[in-house]
C-alpha positions as CSV (number, residue, x, y, z in Angstrom):
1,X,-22.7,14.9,-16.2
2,X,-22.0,12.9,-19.1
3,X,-19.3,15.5,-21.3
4,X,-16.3,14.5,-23.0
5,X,-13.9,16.4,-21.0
6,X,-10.3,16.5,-22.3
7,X,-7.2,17.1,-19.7
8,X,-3.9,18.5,-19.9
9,X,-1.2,19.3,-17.5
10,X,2.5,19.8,-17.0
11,X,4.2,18.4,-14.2
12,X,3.5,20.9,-11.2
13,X,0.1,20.3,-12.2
14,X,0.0,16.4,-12.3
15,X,-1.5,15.5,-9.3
16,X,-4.3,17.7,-9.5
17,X,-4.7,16.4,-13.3
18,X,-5.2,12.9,-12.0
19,X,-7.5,13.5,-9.3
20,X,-9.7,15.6,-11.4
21,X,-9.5,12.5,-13.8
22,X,-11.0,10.5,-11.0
23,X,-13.5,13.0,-9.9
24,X,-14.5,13.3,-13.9
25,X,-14.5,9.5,-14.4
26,X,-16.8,8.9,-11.1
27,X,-19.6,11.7,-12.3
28,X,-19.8,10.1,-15.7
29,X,-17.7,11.8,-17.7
30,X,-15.5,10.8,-21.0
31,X,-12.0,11.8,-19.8
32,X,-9.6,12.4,-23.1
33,X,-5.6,12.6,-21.4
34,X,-3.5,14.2,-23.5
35,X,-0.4,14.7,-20.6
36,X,1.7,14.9,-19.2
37,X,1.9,11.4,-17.9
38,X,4.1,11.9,-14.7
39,X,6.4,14.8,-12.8
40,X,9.3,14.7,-14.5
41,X,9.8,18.3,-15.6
42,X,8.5,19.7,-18.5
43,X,7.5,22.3,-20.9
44,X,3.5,23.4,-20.5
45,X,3.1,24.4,-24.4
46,X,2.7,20.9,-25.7
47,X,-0.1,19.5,-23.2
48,X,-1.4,23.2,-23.7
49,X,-1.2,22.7,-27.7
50,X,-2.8,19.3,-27.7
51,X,-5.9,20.1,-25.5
52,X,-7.0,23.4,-27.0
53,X,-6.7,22.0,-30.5
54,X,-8.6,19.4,-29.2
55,X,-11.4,21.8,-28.2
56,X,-11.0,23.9,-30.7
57,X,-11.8,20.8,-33.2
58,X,-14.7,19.4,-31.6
59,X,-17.2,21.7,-30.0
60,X,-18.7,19.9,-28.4
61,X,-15.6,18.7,-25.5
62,X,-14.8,21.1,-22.5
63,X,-10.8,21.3,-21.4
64,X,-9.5,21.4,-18.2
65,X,-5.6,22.0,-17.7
66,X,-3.8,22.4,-15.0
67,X,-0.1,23.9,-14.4
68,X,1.5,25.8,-10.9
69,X,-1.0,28.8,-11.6
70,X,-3.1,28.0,-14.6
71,X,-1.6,30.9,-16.2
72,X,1.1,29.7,-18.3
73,X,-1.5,26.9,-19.8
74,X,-4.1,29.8,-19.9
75,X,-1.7,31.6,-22.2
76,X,-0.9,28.8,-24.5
77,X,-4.3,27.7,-24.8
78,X,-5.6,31.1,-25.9
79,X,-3.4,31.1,-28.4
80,X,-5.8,28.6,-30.7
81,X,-8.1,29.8,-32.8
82,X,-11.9,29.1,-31.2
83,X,-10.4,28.3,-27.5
84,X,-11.2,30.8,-24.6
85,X,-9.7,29.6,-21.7
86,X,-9.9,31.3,-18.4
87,X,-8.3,30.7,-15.1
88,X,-10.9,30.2,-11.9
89,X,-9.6,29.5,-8.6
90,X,-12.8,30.2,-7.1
91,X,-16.9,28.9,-7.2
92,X,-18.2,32.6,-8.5
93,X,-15.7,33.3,-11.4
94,X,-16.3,29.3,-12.2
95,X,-20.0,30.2,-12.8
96,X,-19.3,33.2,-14.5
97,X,-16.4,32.2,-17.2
98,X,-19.1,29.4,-18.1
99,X,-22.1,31.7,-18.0
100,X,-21.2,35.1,-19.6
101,X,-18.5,34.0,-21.4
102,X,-18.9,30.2,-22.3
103,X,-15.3,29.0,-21.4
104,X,-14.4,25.9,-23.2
105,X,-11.3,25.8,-21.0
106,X,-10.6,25.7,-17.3
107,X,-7.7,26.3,-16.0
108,X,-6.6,25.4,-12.3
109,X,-3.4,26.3,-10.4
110,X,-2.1,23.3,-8.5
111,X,0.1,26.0,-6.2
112,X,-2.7,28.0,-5.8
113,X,-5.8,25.8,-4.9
114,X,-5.9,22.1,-3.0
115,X,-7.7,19.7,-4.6
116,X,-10.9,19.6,-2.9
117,X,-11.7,23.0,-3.9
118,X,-10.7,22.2,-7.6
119,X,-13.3,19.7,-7.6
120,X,-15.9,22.2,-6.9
121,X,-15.3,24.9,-8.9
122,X,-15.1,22.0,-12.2
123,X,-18.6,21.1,-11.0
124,X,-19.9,24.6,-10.3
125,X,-18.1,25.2,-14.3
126,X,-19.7,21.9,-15.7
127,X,-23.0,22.4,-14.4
128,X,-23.7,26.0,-16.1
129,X,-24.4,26.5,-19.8
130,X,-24.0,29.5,-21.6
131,X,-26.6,32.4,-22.0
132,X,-27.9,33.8,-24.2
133,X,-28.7,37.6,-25.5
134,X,-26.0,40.4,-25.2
135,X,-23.8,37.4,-23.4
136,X,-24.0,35.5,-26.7
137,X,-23.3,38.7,-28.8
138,X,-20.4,39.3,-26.9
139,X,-19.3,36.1,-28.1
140,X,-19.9,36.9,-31.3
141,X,-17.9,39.5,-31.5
142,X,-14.7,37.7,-30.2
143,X,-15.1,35.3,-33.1
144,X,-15.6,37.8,-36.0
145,X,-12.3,39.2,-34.0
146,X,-10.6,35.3,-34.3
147,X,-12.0,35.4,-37.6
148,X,-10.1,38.8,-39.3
149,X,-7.2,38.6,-37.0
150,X,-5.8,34.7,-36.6
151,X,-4.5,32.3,-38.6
């Protein structure tokens, strides 16, 4: 695959985090950790904060975070100028969050999905690039929107 993927969970999402770190690591990825670094309880916002700014930075690094859901890191993440992170918790949406709407973040539910399965849909995401034509207008449009409307 050879991407510079950069990783981010809280603590319900751990364990996933570091098998997908593995998984990343094996299939030639760069694997940036930016935490949480165990289960002790914590807040999602900084591990959130840290990978979408990340992202945001340096186009040319995917995110993957991982909480309970995916939606409170979804949520945070979106929150960053140039960031669209999207929640897939199956192979189709994976494909299409990459596809039609060139997701720089994926966000995975450790509750809500075993492991396994999280592999595949990060290689079903990973493996699609973005289209172009009315997809990449689309696109457009939600940056002239960042553009007027955040900070």
């Amino acid at each position: 695959m050879g991407k510079t993927i950069v990783v981010g969970s809280d603590h319900a999402g751990y364990p996933m985090k570091r098998f997908l770190m593995e998984k990343l690591t094996e299939a030639g990825c760069t694997v940036e950790d930016k935490g949480t670094y165990d289960e002790v309880s914590c807040n999602t916002q900084p591990y959130a904060q840290a990978v979408a700014e990340e992202i945001a930075a340096h186009g040319e690094k995917l995110g993957i975070l991982v909480c309970g859901t995916g939606a409170a890191m979804c949520i945070m993440a979106n929150k960053v100028k140039g960031v669209r992170a999207v929640i897939a918790h199956d192979l189709f949406t994976a494909q299409m969050i990459r596809t039609h709407n060139d997701a720089n973040v994926l966000c995975l539910g450790q509750r809500i999905i075993a492991n396994g399965m999280a592999w595949e849909i990060v290689r079903t995401w990973l493996s699609h690039e973005p289209l172009g034509g009315k997809y990449a207008d689309r696109r457009k449009s939600i940056a002239l929107y960042e553009e007027a409307h955040m900070n």
